[in-house]
N, C-alpha and C positions, 0 to 999 in steps of 0.2 A: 908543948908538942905542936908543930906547923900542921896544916889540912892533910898535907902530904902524905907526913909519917901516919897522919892517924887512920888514912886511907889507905893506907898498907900494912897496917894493924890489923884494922877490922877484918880487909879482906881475906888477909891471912889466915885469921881464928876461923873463918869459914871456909876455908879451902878443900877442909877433910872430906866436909859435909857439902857440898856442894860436888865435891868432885864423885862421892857415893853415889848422888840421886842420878846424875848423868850418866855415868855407866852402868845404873838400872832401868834408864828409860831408854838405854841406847840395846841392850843387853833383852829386853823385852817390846821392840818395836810392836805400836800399834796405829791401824789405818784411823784416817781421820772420822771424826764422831763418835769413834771407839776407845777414844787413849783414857782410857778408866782409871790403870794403875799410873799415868806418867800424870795426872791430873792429878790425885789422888798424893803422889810423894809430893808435890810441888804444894798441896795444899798445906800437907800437913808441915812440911817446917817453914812456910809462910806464919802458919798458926804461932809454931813456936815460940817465933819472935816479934810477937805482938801484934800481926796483921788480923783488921776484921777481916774475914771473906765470905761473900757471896757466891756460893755455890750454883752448879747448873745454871750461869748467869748469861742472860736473854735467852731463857729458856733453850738453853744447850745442854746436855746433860754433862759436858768437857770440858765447860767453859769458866772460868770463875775470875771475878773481880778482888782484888782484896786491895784493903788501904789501908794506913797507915797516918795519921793527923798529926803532925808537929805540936808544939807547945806553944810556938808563935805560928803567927799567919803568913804566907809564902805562897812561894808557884807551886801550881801541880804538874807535878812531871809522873808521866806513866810508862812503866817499862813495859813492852809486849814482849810474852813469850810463845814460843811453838814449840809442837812434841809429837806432829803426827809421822808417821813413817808411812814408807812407797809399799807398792804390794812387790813379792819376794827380793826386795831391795834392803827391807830395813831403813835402817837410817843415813842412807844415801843422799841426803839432803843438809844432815847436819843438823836434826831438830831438835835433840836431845841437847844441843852447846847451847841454843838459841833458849831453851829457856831456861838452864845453867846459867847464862849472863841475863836474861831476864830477872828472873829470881834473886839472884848473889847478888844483882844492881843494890833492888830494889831494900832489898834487907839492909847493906849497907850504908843504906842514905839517909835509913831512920833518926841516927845519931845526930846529922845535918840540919836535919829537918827538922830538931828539938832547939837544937842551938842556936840557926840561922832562919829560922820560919819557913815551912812547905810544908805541902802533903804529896804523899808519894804512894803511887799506886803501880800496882803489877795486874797485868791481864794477862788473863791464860784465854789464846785463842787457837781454836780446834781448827785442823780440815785445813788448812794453809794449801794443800795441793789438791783441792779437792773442792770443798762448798766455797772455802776462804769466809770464813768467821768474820774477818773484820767487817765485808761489807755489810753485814748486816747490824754488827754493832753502828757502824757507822752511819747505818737507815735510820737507827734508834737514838741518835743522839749522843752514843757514851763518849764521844772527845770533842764535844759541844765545848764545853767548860775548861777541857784539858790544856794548861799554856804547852806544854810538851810534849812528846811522843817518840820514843826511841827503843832503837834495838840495830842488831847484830847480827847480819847470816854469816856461816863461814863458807869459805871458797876456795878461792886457788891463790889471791892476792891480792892486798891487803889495799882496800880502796876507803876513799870519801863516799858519801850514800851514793845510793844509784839511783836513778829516773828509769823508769816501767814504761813501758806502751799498757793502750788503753784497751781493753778485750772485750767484746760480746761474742760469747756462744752459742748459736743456735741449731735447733733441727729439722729440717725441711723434710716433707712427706710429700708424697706425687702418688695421688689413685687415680687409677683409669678400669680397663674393666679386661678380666682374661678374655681368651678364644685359642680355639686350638692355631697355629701361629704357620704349620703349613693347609689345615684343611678349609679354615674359615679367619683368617686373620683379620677380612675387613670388617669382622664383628669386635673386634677388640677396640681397645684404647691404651696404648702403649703407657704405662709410667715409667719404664725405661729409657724411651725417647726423650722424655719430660726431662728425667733425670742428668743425660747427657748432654742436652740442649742446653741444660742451667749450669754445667759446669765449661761448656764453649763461651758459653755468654760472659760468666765471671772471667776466664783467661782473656776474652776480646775487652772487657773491663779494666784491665789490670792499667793497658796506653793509658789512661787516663786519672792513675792513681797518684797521689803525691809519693815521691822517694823514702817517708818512714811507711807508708801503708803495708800490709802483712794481709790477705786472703788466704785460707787454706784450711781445706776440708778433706771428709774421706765419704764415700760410697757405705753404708752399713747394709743395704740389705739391697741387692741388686737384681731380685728375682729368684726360682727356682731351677727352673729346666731350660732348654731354650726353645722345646718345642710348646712352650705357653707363652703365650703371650701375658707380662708383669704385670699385674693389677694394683702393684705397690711397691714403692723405691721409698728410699731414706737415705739421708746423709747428713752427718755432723759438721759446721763449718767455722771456725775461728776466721772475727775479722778484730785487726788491731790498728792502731796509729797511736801518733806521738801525745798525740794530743784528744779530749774525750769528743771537745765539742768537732773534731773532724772525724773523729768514730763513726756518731749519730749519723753525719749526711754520706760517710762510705756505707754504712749500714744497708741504711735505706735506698740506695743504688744494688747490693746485693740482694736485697730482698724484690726487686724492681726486676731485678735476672732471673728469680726464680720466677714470679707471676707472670714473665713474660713467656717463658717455656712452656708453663702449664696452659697459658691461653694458646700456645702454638700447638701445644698436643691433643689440647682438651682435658686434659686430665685438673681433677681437683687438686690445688695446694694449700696444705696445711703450712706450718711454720712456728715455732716458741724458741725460748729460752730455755737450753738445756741444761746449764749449771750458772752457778756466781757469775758475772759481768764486771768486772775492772775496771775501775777508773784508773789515769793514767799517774805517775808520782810526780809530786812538786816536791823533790826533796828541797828541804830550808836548810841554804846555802851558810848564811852563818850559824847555825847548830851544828852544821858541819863539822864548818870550820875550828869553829871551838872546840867541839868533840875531837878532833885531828890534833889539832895542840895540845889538848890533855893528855891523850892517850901515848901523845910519841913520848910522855914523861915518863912512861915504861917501858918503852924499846919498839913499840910498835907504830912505824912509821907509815902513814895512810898516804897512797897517789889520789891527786885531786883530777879526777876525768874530767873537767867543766861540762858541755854540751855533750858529752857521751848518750846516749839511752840505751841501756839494757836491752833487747830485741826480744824480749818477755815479758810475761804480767805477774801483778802481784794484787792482792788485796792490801797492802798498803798504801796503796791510791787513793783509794776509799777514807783513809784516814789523813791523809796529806791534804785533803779538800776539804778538812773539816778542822784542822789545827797544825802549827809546825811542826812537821815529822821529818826523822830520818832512819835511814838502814844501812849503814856501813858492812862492810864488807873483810874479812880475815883471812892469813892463807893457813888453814889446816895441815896442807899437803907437804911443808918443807922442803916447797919449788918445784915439788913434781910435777905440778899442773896440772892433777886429775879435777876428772868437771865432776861437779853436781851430780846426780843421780847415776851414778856406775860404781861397782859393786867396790871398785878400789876408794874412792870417796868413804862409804859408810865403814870402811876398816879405819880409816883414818879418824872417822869422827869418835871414835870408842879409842883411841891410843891417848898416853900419859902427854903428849906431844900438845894434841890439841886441848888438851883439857889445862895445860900450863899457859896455851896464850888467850885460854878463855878467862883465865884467871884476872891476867893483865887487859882485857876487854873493859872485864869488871872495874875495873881500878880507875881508866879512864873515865868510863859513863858516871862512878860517884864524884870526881873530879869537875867533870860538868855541873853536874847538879849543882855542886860547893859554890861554882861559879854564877850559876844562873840564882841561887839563892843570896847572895851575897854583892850581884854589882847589877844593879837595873838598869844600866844601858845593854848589857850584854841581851837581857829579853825587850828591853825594850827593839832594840835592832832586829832580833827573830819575828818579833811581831807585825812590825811593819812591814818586813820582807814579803811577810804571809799575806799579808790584806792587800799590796801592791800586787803577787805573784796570780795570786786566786782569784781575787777580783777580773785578772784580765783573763783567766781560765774557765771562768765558771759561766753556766748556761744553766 
């Protein structure tokens, strides 16, 4: 029997059960941090089929590592899966598919990876819209060692991986001091002025941004009354680019705007990190590629965007900087072209529809593997992509 047939063997025997657990984690959305039960099924027929796994892994309580060790010695290739869901969205994201082909990869490669030498691992990473798991796996090391790194979101159509911009999220605080605002005003200290000042400064910023740069914040707390004068403002602000190491020097230009406001009002500035920060993706072009070729062997024809970037972030960024990754892209929707996170998306991600070309996902990523375990120029090529790409990336 060819790699072929036996790849659509396998994944077949697993189709039932694969297709159960995703319309239970789709059927039971939970926010990131929380996905107790969509962790919990994914464990357990990981278990099943011979995976160790590491539970609550880097101290996540959602999080879990499991592997898988060949008979012979091989590449490791790691499947990443997600499963957290939107608040009253559900699974509006598709995250229930994402670790369905995670998962049904990973289990199907084992056979491979006895035959042909590898080890293969699947990670279950929480919070993807939220904390973003990988980064911090990614602080820690865990695809140090990885030769690979793959997965799958679905969407609207059917792409090569996709390139991210690069995020820091921060929160800017402005104290100054009340006063009643018509009896004694000039006893006060506006944080309201602070606050406004720092968001004219950022728009008179913008002339000088490069064409990927992305600025954009919101006001959270803008005072009470208007007869007090604000003793305190806050605002959330996402700043992104193409690339990380032009992140850092936008960064610190936005943060240059706010201390300039507060010095112009008086008022004290605070300033942090209010969630995950993003690194930008280096998808590896020939894992792609290869990925692309496998996959159209099951009907699923991928567009290659070359210099495209996404105009969003991902914590796979985090993981691109640290070994070849990629994240391809599926269209769920059967041409409809509903986006991501709207309420028609998560109906879609729980239909017999998408759960048949996750199928075929599957089929493709064990295909890779077959290949990348089997011909060492194909990783030799992804690796050197990676140390030429990163190298010139990295700071």
């Amino acid at each position: 029997m060819s790699d072929f047939d036996n790849v659509n063997k396998i994944v077949d025997n697993l189709e039932t059960e694969l297709k159960a657990m995703s319309h239970k984690i789709h059927d039971n959305p939970e926010l990131g941090l929380h996905e107790f039960k969509a962790c919990a099924l994914q464990i357990e027929i990981l278990k099943k089929y011979g995976f160790s796994v590491e539970e609550e892994f880097c101290d996540m309580k959602t999080a879990y590592k499991a592997t898988y060790k060949g008979k012979k010695i091989g590449p490791k290739i790691a499947m990443l899966a997600e499963y957290d869901a939107l608040p009253d969205l559900g699974h509006g994201c598709g995250h229930n598919l994402i670790s369905m082909v995670g998962v049904g990869s990973g289990i199907a490669m084992r056979e491979f990876a006895d035959k042909y030498g590898g080890e293969v691992y699947v990670i279950g990473t929480p919070a993807e819209e939220t904390e973003g798991a990988k980064v911090e796996m990614a602080n820690k090391g865990v695809f140090d060692k990885i030769d690979v790194a793959m997965m799958a979101h679905p969407a609207y159509m059917n792409t090569e991986s996709l390139n991210t911009l690069a995020m820091n999220a921060y929160k800017f605080e402005f104290v100054g001091k009340t006063a009643h605002a018509a009896g004694m005003p000039e006893e006060g200290i506006n944080a309201l002025d602070a606050m406004i000042n720092f968001f004219n400064l950022v728009n008179a910023l913008r002339q000088e941004t490069k064409p990927d740069a992305r600025i954009h914040g919101v006001i959270t707390n803008g005072g009470n009354t208007p007869n007090v004068i604000p003793d305190y403002t806050s605002a959330v602000f996402y700043v992104r680019a193409e690339k990380s190491i032009y992140l850092e020097e936008l960064s610190e230009k936005v943060i240059n705007c706010a201390k300039g406001a507060a010095l112009g009002t008086g008022t004290t500035l605070k300033y942090s990190f209010t969630e995950a920060n993003f690194k930008d993706t280096n998808s590896n072009r020939a894992l792609s590629h290869l990925y692309a070729k496998e996959v159209a062997k099951f009907g699923i024809n991928l567009i290659n965007l070359k210099n495209y970037v996404v105009p969003g972030s991902s914590d796979l960024g985090d993981v691109s900087y640290k070994c070849p990754a990629i994240q391809t892209a599926w269209d769920i929707t059967e041409g409809k072209g509903y986006g991501t996170h709207t309420a028609e998306f998560a109906k879609c991600a729980g239909e017999d529809q998408a759960m048949d070309s996750a199928i075929r996902m599957i089929k493709g990523f064990v295909m890779t593997a077959v290949e990348l375990m089997t011909d060492p120029d194909q990783m030799l090529a992804i690796k050197e992509e990676f140390t030429h790409i990163n190298d010139a990336n990295r700071f």
